[in-house]
C-alpha positions in Angstrom: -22.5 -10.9 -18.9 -22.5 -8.9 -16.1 -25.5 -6.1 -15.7 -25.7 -2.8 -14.7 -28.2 -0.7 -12.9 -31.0 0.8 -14.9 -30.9 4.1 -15.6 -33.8 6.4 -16.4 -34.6 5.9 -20.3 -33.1 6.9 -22.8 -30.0 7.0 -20.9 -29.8 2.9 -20.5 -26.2 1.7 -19.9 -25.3 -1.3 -22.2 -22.1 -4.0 -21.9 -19.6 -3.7 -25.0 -17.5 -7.0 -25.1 -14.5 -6.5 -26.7 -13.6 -8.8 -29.6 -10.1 -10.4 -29.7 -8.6 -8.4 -32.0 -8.5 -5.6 -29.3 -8.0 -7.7 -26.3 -3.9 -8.7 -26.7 -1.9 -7.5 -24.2 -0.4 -5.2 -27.1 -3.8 -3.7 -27.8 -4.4 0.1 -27.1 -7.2 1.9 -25.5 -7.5 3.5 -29.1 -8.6 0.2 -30.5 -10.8 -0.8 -28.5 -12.6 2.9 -28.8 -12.4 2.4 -32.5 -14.1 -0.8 -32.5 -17.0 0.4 -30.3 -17.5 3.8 -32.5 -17.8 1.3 -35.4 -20.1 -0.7 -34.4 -22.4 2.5 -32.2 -22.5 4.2 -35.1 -25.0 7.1 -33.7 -22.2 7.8 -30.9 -20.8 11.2 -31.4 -18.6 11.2 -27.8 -16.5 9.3 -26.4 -15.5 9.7 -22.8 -12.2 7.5 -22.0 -12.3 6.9 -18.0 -9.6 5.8 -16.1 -10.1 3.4 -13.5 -6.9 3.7 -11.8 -7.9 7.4 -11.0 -10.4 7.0 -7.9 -10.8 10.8 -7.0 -13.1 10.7 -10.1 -16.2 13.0 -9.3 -19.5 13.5 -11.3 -19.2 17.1 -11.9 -15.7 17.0 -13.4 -17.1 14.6 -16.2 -20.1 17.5 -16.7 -17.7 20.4 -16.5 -15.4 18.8 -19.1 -18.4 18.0 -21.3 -19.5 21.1 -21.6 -15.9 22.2 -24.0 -17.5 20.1 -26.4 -21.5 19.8 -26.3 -21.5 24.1 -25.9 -18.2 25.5 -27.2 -17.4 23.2 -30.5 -14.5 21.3 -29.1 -13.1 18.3 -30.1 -11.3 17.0 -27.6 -11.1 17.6 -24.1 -8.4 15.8 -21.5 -7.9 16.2 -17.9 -4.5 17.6 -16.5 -3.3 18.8 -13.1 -0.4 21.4 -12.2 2.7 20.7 -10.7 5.3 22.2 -9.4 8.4 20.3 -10.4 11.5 21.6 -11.8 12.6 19.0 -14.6 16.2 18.8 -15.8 17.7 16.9 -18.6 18.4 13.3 -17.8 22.3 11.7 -18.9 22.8 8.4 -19.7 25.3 6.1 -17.4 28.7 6.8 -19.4 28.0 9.9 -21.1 29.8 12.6 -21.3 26.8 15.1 -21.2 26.2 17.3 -18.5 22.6 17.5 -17.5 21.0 20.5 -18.1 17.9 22.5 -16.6 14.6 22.2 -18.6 12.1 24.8 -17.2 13.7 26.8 -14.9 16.5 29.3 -14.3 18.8 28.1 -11.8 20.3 31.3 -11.3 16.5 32.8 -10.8 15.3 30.3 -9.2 11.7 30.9 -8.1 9.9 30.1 -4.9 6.9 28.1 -5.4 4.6 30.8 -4.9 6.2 32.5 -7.6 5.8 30.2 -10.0 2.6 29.1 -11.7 4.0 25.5 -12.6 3.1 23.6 -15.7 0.1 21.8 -16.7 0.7 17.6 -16.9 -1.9 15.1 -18.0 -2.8 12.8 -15.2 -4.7 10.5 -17.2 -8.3 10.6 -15.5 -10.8 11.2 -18.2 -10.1 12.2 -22.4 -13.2 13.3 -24.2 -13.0 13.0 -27.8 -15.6 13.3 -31.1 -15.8 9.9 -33.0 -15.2 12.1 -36.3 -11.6 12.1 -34.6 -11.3 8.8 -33.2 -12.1 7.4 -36.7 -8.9 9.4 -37.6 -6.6 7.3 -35.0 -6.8 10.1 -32.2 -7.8 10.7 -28.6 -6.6 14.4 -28.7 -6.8 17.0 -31.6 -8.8 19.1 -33.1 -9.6 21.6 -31.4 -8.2 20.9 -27.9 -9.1 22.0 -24.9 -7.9 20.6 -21.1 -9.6 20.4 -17.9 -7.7 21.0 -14.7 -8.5 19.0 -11.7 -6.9 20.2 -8.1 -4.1 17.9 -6.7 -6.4 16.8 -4.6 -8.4 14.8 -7.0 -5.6 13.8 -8.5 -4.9 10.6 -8.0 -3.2 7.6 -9.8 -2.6 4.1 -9.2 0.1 3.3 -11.3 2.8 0.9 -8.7 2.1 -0.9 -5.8 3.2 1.9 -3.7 0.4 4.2 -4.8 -1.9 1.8 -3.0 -2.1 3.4 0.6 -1.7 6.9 -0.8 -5.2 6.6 -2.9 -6.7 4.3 0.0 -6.1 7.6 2.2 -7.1 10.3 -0.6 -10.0 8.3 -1.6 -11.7 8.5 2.1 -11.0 12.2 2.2 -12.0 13.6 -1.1 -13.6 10.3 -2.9 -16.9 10.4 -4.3 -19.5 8.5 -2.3 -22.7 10.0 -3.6 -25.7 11.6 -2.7 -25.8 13.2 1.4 -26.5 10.0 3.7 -29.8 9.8 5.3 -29.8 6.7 6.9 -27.4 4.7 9.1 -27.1 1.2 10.6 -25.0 0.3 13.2 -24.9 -2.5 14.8 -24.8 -2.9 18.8 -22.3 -5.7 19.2 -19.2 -5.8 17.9 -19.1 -2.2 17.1 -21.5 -0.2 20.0 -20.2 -1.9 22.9 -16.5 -3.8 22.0 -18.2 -7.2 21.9 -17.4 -8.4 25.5 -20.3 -9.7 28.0 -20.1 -9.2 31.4 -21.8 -11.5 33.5 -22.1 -11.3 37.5 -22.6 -14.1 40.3 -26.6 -13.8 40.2 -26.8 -14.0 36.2 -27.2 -10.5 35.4 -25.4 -9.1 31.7 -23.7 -6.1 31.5 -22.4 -3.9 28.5 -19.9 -0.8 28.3 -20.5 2.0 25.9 -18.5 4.9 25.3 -19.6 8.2 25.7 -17.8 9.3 22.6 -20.0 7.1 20.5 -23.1 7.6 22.0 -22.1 11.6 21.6 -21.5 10.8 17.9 -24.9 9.3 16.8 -26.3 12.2 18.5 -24.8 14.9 16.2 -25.8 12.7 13.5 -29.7 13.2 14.4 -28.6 16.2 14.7 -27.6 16.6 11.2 -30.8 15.0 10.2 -29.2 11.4 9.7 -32.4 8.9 11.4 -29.9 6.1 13.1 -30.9 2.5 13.7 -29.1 0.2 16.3 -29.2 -3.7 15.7 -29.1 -6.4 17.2 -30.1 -9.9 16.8 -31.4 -13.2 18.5 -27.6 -14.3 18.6 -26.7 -11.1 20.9 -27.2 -11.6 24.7 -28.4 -7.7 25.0 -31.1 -7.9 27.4 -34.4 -5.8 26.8 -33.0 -3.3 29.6 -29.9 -1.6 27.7 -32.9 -2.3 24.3 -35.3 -0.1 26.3 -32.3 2.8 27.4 -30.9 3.0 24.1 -34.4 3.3 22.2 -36.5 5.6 25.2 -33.5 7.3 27.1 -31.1 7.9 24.5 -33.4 8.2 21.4 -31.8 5.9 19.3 -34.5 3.3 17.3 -33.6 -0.2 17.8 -34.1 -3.1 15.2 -34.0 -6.7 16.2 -33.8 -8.0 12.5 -34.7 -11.5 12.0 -32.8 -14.8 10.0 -33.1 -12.9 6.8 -31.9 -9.3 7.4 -32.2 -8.0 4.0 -35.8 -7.8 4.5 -35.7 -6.3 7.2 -33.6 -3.5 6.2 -35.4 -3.4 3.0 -38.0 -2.4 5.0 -36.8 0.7 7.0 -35.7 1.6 3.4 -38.7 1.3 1.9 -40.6 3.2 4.2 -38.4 6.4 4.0 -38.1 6.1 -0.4 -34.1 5.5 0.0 -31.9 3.8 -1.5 -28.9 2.1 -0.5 -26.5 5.0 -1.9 -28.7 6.8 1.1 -27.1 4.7 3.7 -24.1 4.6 5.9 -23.8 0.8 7.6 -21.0 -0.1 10.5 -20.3 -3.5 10.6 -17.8 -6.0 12.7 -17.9 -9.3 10.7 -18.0 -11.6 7.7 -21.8 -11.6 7.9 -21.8 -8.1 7.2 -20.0 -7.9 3.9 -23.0 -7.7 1.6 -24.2 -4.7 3.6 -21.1 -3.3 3.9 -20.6 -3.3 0.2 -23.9 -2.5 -0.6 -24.2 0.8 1.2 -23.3 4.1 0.5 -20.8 4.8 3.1 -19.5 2.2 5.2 -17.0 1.5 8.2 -15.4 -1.2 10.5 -13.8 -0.9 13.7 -10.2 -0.7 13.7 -9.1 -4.5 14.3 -12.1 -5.7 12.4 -11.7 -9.4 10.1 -10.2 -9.0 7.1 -12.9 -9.7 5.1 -14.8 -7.3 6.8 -12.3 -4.5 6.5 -11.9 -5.1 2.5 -15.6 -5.2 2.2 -16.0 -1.3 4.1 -15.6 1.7 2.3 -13.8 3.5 5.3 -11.4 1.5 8.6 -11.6 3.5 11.4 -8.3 3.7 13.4 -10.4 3.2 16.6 -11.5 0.0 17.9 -14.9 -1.3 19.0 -16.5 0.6 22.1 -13.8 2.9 22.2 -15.0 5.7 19.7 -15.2 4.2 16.8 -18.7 4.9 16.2 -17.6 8.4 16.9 -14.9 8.9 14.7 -17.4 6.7 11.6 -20.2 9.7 12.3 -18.0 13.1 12.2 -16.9 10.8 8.6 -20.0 10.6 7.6 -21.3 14.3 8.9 -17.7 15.7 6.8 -18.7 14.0 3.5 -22.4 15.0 4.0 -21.3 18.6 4.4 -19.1 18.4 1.7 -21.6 16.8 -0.5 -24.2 19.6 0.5 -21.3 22.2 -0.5 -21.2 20.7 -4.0 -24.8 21.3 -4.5 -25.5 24.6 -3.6 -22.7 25.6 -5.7 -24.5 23.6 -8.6 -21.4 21.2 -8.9 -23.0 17.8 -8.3 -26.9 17.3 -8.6 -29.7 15.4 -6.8 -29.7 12.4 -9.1 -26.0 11.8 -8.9 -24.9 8.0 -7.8 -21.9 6.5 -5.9 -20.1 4.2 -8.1 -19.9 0.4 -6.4 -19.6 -2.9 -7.8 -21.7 -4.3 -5.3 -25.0 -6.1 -6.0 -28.0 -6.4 -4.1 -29.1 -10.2 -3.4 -32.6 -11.2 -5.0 -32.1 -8.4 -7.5 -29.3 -9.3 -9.9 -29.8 -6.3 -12.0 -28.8 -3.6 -9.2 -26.0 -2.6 -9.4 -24.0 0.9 -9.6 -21.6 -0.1 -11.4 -22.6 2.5 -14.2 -21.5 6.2 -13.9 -24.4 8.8 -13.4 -23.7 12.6 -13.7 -26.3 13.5 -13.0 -28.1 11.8 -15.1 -26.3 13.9 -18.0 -24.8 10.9 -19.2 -24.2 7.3 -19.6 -21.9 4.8 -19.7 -20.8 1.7 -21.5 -18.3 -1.1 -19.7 -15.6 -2.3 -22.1 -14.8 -5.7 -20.8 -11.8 -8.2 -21.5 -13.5 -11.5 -22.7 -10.4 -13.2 -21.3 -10.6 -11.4 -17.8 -14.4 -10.3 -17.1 -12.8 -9.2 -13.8 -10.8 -6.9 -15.0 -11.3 -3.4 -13.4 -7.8 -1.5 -13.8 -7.5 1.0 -16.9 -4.2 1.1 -18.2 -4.3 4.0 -20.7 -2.1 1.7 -23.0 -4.4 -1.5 -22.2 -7.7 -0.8 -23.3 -9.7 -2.3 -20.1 -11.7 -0.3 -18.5 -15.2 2.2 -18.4 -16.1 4.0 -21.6 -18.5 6.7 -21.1 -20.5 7.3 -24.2 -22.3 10.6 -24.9 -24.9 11.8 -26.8 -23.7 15.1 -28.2 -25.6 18.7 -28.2 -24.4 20.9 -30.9 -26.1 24.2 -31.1 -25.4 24.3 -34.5 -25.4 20.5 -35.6 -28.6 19.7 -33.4 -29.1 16.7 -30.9 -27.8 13.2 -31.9 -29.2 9.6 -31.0 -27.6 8.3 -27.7 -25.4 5.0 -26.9 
């Protein structure tokens, strides 16, 4: 069974298997929902998450919870607005004309005219358990919560792919404001070539533009960390420049490079959601998925470039460490936005499926609000590695809630 990543008590995520019954390929998210309320009897919410919806953030799960732990509602589903005219569709053969459905065509407005319409996109439905005992995800009293196009994102065909991989790096959630990055020297400093003259001396090139970038990241209060290793032929010399001249601290980590790493963690009280890593190579996969935030320059393995959270279009020693740090300075900003507007909160967590060697139960796998809620995984028995939410399939996250009536007091939590 797989485990999740402790959360502060009471608020401790557990593993709902599904049972056969609900795990055909005709079952419906419904039914699986069902079965859970029934047997989490002291659940009063039920938060439906779609996986295929990656724009997901924190505070649009706690706005939309609010409809129903503070104003009474019942249900609560997310929607965005379009602006699409829709006209009646005629079957090959007919004799039917097709018609318009929501617009004049003799008054036919611009779209700054028109206020559009309001269409489910299928990222989140919030529902009582008094209603999903009744066979519903929406009634009652309804409400809906609008999410901007730019969140809205979903991965229904094969062609949606590189459209979400693109919104996701822009406007994904990645959690708390990095404090920390690792970057290795080799392979994504310098562009991995040696230079070696007639009397034995090594030489390196590095670009301006990336020694420029790690700057403004000091500058933005990011503490940066070069690394190298036994297996790079960096002589002490370009060590010495890029720790005294340049200000940059420079880690040699050893045959176990967790530990070391572990280390310059520890000492500062992060985590690895406080992290940004750049890495080059299969040996940096774990690191790559573990962090926060992380990157490979363009042309990096494949493996390497699945494992990163962001690909940068420039190569090794030729800006990519540039173009990795103005990433990370944008979604830091961004992230600072959010909470001085009170949107997302301190304790917030990126959501990654990665998990940290020697300590089988970290993981981030579990959803975090702000620690305003928690989150059960509904898991196919017949495909554990099942991550896609089909609204119709029932795979997928279930966030359970503990609900706050003002009137029917507080109720145990899930």
């Amino acid at each position: 069974m797989p485990r999740l990543r402790k959360l502060p008590n009471p608020l401790v995520p557990e593993v709902h298997i599904r049972s056969p019954e609900v795990s055909k390929d005709s079952s419906t998210s419904l039914e699986t929902i069902q079965e859970f309320v029934k047997l989490n009897p002291g659940v009063d919410v039920v938060c439906n998450i779609q996986a295929t919806s990656p724009c997901l953030h924190p505070f649009h799960l706690r706005d939309a919870l609010k409809f129903i732990t503070e104003e009474e509602y019942d249900s609560v589903f997310s929607v965005v607005r379009r602006h699409q005219f829709r006209w009646k569709e005629v079957k090959q053969g007919s004799s039917e004309e097709t018609k318009p459905l929501n617009l004049d065509p003799k008054k036919r407005p611009r779209r700054q005219d028109w206020d559009g319409e309001l269409c489910e996109n299928g990222s989140f439905y919030f529902a009582t358990t008094s209603l999903i005992r009744e066979g519903q995800l929406q009634g009652g009293k309804m409400a809906y919560y609008e999410m901007q196009p730019q969140y809205s994102v979903d991965i229904d065909i094969d062609i949606d792919w590189p459209v979400a991989e693109q919104r996701v790096l822009r406007y994904g959630y990645f959690g708390k404001v990095m404090r920390l990055m690792f970057c290795k020297v080799s392979g994504c400093l310098t562009d991995g070539r040696f230079n070696f003259s007639a009397s034995g001396k090594t030489s390196v090139s590095i670009h301006s533009r990336d020694i420029e970038g790690l700057r403004r990241l000091q500058k933005e209060g990011v503490t940066v960390f070069l690394l190298t290793c036994s297996q790079d032929p960096i002589g002490p010399a370009l060590v010495k420049k890029l720790s005294e001249k340049m200000g940059f601290e420079v880690l040699k980590v050893g045959e176990n490079p967790l530990v070391d790493l572990r280390s310059i963690m520890k000492e500062r009280g992060l985590k690895w959601n406080d992290v940004a890593y750049m890495g080059n190579d299969e040996a940096d996969v774990i690191w790559l998925n573990l962090s926060g935030l992380s990157a490979v320059p363009g042309g990096a393995p494949v493996d390497a470039a699945n494992a990163a959270k962001y690909s940068c279009q420039q190569a090794a020693g030729m800006g990519a460490v540039r173009e990795f740090s103005e990433y990370i300075i944008r979604k830091k900003r961004e992230a600072e936005s959010h909470q001085a507007a009170g949107i997302d909160s301190e304790n917030a967590t990126a959501s990654s499926n990665a998990i940290e060697p020697g300590n089988a139960t970290a993981s981030s796998n579990a959803i975090d609000p702000g620690n305003a809620t928690a989150s059960s995984n509904v898991i196919d028995p017949a495909n554990p590695s099942a991550s896609l939410n089909d609204f119709g399939s029932g795979n997928g996250i279930r966030g359970c809630f503990p609900r706050h009536s003002k009137k029917k007091g507080n109720s145990s939590q899930c």
